[in-house]
N, C-alpha and C positions, 0 to 999 in steps of 0.2 A: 504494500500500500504506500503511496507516495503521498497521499493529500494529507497534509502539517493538523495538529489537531489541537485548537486550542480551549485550553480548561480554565474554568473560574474557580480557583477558588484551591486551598492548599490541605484541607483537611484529610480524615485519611481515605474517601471517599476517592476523593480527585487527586492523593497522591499516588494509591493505590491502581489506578487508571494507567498514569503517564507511569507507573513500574512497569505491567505488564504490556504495554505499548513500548518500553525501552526493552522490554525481554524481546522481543518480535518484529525491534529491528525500527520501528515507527517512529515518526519525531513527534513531538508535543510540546508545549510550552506552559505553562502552571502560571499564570495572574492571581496574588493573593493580596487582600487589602494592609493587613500586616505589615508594618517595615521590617521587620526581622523574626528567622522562628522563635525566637526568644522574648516575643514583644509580649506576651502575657502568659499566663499558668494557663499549661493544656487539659486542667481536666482530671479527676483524676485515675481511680483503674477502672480498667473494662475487663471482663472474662472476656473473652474470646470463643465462639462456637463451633463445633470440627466441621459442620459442613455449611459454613458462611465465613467468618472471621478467620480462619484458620486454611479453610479451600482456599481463599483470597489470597492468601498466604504463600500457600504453595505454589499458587497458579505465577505466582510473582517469583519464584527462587528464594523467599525468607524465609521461609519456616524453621529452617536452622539456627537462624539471626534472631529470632523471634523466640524462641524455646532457651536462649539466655538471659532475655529479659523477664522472664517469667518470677514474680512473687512467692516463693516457695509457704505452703499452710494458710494461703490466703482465703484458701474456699473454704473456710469453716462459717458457720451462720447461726447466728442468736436473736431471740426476738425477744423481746423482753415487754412489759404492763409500761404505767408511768410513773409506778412505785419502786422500779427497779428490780421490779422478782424475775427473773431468768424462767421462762415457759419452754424455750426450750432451746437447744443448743447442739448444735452439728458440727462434730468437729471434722477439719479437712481428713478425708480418707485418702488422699494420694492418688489419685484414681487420673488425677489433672485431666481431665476430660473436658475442665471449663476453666480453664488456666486465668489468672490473674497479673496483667503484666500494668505498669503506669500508661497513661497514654502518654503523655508526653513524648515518653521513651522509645512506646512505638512510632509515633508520628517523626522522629530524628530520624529511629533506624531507614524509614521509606526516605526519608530525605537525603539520607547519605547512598543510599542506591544510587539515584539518579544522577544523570552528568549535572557536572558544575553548569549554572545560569540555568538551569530546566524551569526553575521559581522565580518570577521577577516581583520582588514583592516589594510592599509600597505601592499596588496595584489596584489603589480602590474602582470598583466599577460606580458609576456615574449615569451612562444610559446604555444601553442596547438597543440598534434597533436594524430592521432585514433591507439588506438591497437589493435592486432589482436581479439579480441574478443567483439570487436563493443564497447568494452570503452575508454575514454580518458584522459589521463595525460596533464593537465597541469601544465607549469612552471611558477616560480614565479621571480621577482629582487631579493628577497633576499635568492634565490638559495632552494627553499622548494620547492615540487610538491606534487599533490595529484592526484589521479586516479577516476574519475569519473564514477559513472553507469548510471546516469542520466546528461547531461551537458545541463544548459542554457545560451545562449549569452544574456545578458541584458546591453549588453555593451555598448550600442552608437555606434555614429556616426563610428568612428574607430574601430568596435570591431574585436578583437582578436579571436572570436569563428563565425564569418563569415566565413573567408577562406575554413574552414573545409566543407561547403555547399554550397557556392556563389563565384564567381570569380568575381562580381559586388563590386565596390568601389566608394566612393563617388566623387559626379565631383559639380565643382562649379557653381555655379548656377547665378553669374555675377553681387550678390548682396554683399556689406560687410556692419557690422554693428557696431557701436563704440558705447562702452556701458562706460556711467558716472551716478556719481551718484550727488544730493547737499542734504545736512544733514538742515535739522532745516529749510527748508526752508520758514516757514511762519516767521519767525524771520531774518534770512539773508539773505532769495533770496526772499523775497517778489512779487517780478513785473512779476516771472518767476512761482511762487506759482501760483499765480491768474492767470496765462496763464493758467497752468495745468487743473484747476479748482480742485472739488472733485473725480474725477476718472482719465480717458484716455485721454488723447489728441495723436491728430493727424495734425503736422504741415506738409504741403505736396506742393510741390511743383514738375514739371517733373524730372527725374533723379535722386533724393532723399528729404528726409522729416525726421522731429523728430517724433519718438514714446516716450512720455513720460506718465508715472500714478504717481498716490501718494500712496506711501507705508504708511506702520503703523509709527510715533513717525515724522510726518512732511518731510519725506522723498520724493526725486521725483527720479523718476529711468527712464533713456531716452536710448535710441539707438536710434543714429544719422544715418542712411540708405541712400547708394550710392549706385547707378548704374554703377559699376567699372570694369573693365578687372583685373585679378589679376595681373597684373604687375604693377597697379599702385601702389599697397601696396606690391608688391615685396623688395622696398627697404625701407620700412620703418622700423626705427627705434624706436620701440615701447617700447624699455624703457627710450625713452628721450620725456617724458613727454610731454614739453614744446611743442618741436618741432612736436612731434605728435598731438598735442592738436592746436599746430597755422595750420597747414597742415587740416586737417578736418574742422576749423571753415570757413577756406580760403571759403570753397565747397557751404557756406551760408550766404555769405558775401552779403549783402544787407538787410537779414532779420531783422524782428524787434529784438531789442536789450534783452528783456526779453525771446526772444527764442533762440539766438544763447548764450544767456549765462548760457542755461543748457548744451552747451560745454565748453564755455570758463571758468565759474565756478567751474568746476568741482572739487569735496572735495575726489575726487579717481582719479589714473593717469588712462585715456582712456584704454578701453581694446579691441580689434580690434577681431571680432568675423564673420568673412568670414562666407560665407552660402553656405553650403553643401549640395547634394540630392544622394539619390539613383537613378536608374533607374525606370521609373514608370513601374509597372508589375512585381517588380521585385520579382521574386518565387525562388525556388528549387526543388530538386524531395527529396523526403524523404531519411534520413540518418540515421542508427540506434542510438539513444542514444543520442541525439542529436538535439536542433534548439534554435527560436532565438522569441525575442520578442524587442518591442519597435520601436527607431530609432536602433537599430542593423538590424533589419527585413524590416523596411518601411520608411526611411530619407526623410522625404517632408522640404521643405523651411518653416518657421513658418507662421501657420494658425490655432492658436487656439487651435488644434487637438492633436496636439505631447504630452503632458504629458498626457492627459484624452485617447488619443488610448493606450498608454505605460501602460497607469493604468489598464487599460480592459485588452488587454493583458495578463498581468500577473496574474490578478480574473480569468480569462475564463480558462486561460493552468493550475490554480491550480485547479478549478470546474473540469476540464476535467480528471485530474491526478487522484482525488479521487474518480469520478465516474466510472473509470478503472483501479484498483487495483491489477488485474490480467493481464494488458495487457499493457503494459507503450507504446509501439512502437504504438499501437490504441488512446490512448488517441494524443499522438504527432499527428501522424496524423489528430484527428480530431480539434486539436489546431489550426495547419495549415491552414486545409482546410475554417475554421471559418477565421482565420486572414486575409487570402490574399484577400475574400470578402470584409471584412471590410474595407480592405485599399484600393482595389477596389473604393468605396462608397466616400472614400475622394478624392483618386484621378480623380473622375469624374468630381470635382470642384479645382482641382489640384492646386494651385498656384494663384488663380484667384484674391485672395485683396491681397494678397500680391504685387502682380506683379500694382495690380492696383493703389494702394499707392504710384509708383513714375512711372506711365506711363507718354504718354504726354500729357495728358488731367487732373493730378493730378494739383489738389483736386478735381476736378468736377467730375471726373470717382467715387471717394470713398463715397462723396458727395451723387450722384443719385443714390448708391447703398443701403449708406444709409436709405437711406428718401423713397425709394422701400421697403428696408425691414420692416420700419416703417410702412408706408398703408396699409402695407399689411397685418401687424399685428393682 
């Protein structure tokens, strides 16, 4: 395939693309709005799935690269009341079946794959829009455009290369989540440590609950999750720390003291991360030159899924590109036609531990869900 293939966007979505399109010989170029990969905290671990996160993986030549960054005892899971009584507690079986790596860590390892310059970052997009001969210009902040013969949206939630096929925008989904972090925690936050345990915790209660794991060097990384109307964070002022940080602990006021102090601890100011969705179903009809991958393509509320679909994604439309070398409008279609299955497939269990995680029967709904998918094992 000779036609240059340009991608928005640098996640691992659309880095994982331009990998298996550099495995196969194909050129690509990565626009990311970012000035550097280091311009902000990636996030932090993902399990990874064997036949999404992990296929994507192999399809790319990492899987080796990737099985070093792995979190060793990280899949262990505890759900805990809001009184801090341990309901129940999974410890990692070693099985790594759903391995636990940082992302950050992953998103370098695909970055250091690729040849140098592949990312022009500092590359915010601005507009998009198609030209008469099925390709498209886009613009850039800092006033540069390029013309596309191939265009991919891998842009997230907001992307800029949706419009161009979808008139679907994301609606909110009635959840917000305030993400903190505490450093060194078996040293200074000891009582909150030992809540967490070795992996995931899930403190739960009806209407909201902490999600918190342990990252690599003692780290605990939480999103505090409310059942909220957006107008309640309508007026929040989230760079007054303080007051954002007493305003969310207010919401768990009662709980035990080692869990509401992986809010009120916090060694980062709160960062307030509303939950967005696309429409479920949501398609296009085909557009020359053109489509999309990821949460650009398919925005579900977090279930696990979002970076290991995002991963595939971008393996399958780079497998499909180089298997149609003569026919790029064929392979897109048959990208397509694959993706909207697959998201099908999740969305048939759409929303369902998420939602469940602060229904009102939380913990005992996540609980028997649990301890089901356990037996059943």
């Amino acid at each position: 395939m000779t036609t240059p293939v340009t991608i928005i966007g640098a996640g691992l979505g659309g880095l994982t693309l331009a990998r298996v399109l550099h495995v196969h010989g194909i050129r690509a170029t990565v626009h990311e709005a970012e000035p550097a990969p280091d311009a902000r905290r990636q996030g932090g671990l993902l399990d990874l799935h064997p036949g999404s996160g992990q296929a994507a993986l192999e399809a790319a030549g990492l899987i080796e690269a990737f099985r070093e960054l792995v979190l060793p005892g990280r899949e262990a899971y505890r759900v805990m009341d809001r009184a801090g009584n341990v309901l129940l507690d999974l410890p990692d079986t070693g099985t790594g079946e759903r391995p636990e790596v940082p992302r950050g860590a992953l998103r370098q390892m695909l970055l250091d794959s690729l040849p140098a310059g592949t990312v022009r970052w500092g590359h915010k997009v601005t507009a998009v829009r198609t030209l008469a001969d099925g390709r498209h210009q886009v613009e850039f902040a800092d006033d540069t455009t390029v013309v596309a013969d191939l265009l991919i949206g891998a842009d997230g939630a907001w992307s800029r290369v949706r419009p161009l096929l979808s008139e679907a925008t994301p609606r909110y989904f009635g959840v917000c989540s305030v993400e903190t972090f505490l450093f060194d925690a078996g040293n200074r936050h000891p009582a909150s440590a030992e809540a967490v345990g070795a992996g995931s915790l899930f403190a739960l209660a009806p209407g909201r609950g902490l999600l918190a794991h342990r990252e690599d060097g003692g780290t605990l990384h939480t999103y505090a999750q409310l059942k909220k109307p957006q107008d309640w964070f309508a007026d929040l002022d989230t760079t007054d720390a303080a007051g954002f940080t007493a305003r969310v602990a207010k919401e768990f006021d009662g709980w035990a003291p080692e869990l509401t102090a992986l809010i009120t601890d916090s060694d980062t100011p709160p960062v307030l991360r509303p939950v967005f969705t696309l429409p479920a179903g949501h398609r296009w009809d085909r557009v020359r030159g053109v489509t999309l991958l990821g949460d650009a393509a398919h925005l579900r509320a977090p279930n696990g899924e979002g970076a290991n679909a995002a991963m595939r994604d971008g393996a399958e439309l780079g497998r499909v590109l180089a298997a149609h070398p003569g026919d790029v409008e064929a392979a897109l279609a048959a990208h397509e036609h694959a993706m909207f299955a697959r998201a099908a497939d999740v969305e048939a269990d759409d929303d369902g531990f998420y939602r469940l995680m602060i229904d009102d029967h939380a913990p005992h709904s996540v609980l028997a869900l649990m301890t089901g998918a356990e037996q059943n094992a």
